[in-house]
C-alpha positions as CSV (number, residue, x, y, z in Angstrom):
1,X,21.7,4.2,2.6
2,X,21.3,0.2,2.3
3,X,18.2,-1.1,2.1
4,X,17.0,-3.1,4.9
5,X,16.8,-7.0,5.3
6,X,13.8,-9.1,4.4
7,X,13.4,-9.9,8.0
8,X,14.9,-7.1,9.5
9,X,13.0,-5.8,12.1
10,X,12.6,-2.1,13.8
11,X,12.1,-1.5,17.3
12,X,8.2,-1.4,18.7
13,X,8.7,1.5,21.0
14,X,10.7,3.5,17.4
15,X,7.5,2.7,15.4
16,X,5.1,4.0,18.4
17,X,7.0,7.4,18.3
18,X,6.3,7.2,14.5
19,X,2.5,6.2,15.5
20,X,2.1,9.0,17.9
21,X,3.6,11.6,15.0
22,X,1.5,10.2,12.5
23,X,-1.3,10.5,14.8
24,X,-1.0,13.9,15.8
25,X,-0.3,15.3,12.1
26,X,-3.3,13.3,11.0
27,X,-5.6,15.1,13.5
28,X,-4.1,18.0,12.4
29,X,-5.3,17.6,9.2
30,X,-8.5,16.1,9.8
31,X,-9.1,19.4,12.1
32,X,-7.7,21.8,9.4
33,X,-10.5,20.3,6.4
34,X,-13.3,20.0,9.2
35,X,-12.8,23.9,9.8
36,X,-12.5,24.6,5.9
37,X,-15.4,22.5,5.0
38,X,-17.5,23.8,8.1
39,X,-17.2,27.8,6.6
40,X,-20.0,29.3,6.0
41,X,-19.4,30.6,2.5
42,X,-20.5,29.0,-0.8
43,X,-18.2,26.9,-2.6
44,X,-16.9,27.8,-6.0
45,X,-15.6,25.5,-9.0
46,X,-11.7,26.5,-8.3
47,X,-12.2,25.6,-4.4
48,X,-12.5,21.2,-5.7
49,X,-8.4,21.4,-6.9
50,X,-7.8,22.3,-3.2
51,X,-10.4,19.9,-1.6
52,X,-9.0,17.4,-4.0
53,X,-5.3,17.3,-3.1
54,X,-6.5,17.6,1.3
55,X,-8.6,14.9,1.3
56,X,-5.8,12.9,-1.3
57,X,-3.3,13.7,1.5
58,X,-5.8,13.1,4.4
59,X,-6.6,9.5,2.6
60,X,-2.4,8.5,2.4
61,X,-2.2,9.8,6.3
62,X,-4.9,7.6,6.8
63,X,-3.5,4.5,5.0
64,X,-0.1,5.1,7.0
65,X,-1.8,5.6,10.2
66,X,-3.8,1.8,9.6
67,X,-0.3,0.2,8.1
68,X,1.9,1.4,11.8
69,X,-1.0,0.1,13.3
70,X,-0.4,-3.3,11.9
71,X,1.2,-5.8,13.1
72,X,3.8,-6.3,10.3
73,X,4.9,-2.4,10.7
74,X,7.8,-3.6,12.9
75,X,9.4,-4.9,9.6
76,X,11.8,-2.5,8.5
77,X,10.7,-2.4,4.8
78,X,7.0,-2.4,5.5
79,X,8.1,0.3,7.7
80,X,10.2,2.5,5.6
81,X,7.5,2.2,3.0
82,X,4.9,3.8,5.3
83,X,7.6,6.3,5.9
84,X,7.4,7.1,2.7
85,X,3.7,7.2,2.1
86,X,3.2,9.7,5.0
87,X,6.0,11.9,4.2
88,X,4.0,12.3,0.2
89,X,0.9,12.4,2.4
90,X,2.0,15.2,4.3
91,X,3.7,16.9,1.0
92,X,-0.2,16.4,-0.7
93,X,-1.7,18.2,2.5
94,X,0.5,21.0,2.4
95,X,0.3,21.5,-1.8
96,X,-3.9,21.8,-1.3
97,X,-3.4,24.5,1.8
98,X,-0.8,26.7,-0.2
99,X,-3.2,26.1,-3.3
100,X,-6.2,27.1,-1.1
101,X,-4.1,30.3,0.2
102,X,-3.0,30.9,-3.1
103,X,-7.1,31.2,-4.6
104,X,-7.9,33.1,-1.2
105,X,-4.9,35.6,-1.7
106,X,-6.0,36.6,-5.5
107,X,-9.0,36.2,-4.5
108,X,-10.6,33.7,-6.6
109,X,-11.7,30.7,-4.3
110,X,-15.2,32.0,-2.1
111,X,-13.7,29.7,0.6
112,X,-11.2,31.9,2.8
113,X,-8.7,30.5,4.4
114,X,-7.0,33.7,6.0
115,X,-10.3,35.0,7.8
């Protein structure tokens, strides 16, 4: 894979499907911590590692979601970058939900995920 010019540019209506993606996984995310955080039960010391690495991921979706919203995104680098970013955002996300299924599972978070 070559990296991309200094200049080089990517097409608008590429980075909007990237925009809407980003979007959708975002609110996805966002909608998966509200309904955690919203639980009734009390929280226990093992439940922050989980809150931790969501709302690290939910803060690199975010970031991402602001940079494709610039208008420098159409640059290729600036673009692969944020690529990047929300692919490791999205990796974060999914590390604090199998964490938080993991303590639910054995049993040791008071914050069930699985009902």
């Amino acid at each position: 894979m070559t990296e991309p010019g200094p200049e080089e540019k990517i097409d608008a209506t590429f980075r909007n499907g990237s925009l809407t993606a980003a979007g959708i996984i975002l609110g996805f995310s966002l909608s998966f911590i509200s309904r955690w955080v919203s639980n009734p039960n009390d929280w226990s010391r093992i439940d922050i590692f989980p809150m931790l690495l969501l709302s690290a991921g939910i803060a690199l979706q975010v970031k991402v979601f602001a940079d494709l919203l610039a208008r420098d995104s159409l640059i290729a680098a600036k673009y692969d970058r944020a690529r990047r970013l929300f692919l490791i955002g999205i990796a974060v996300v999914a590390a604090g939900i199998g964490l938080a299924l993991i303590n639910d599972i054995l049993g040791l978070g008071s914050m069930p995920i699985l009902g």
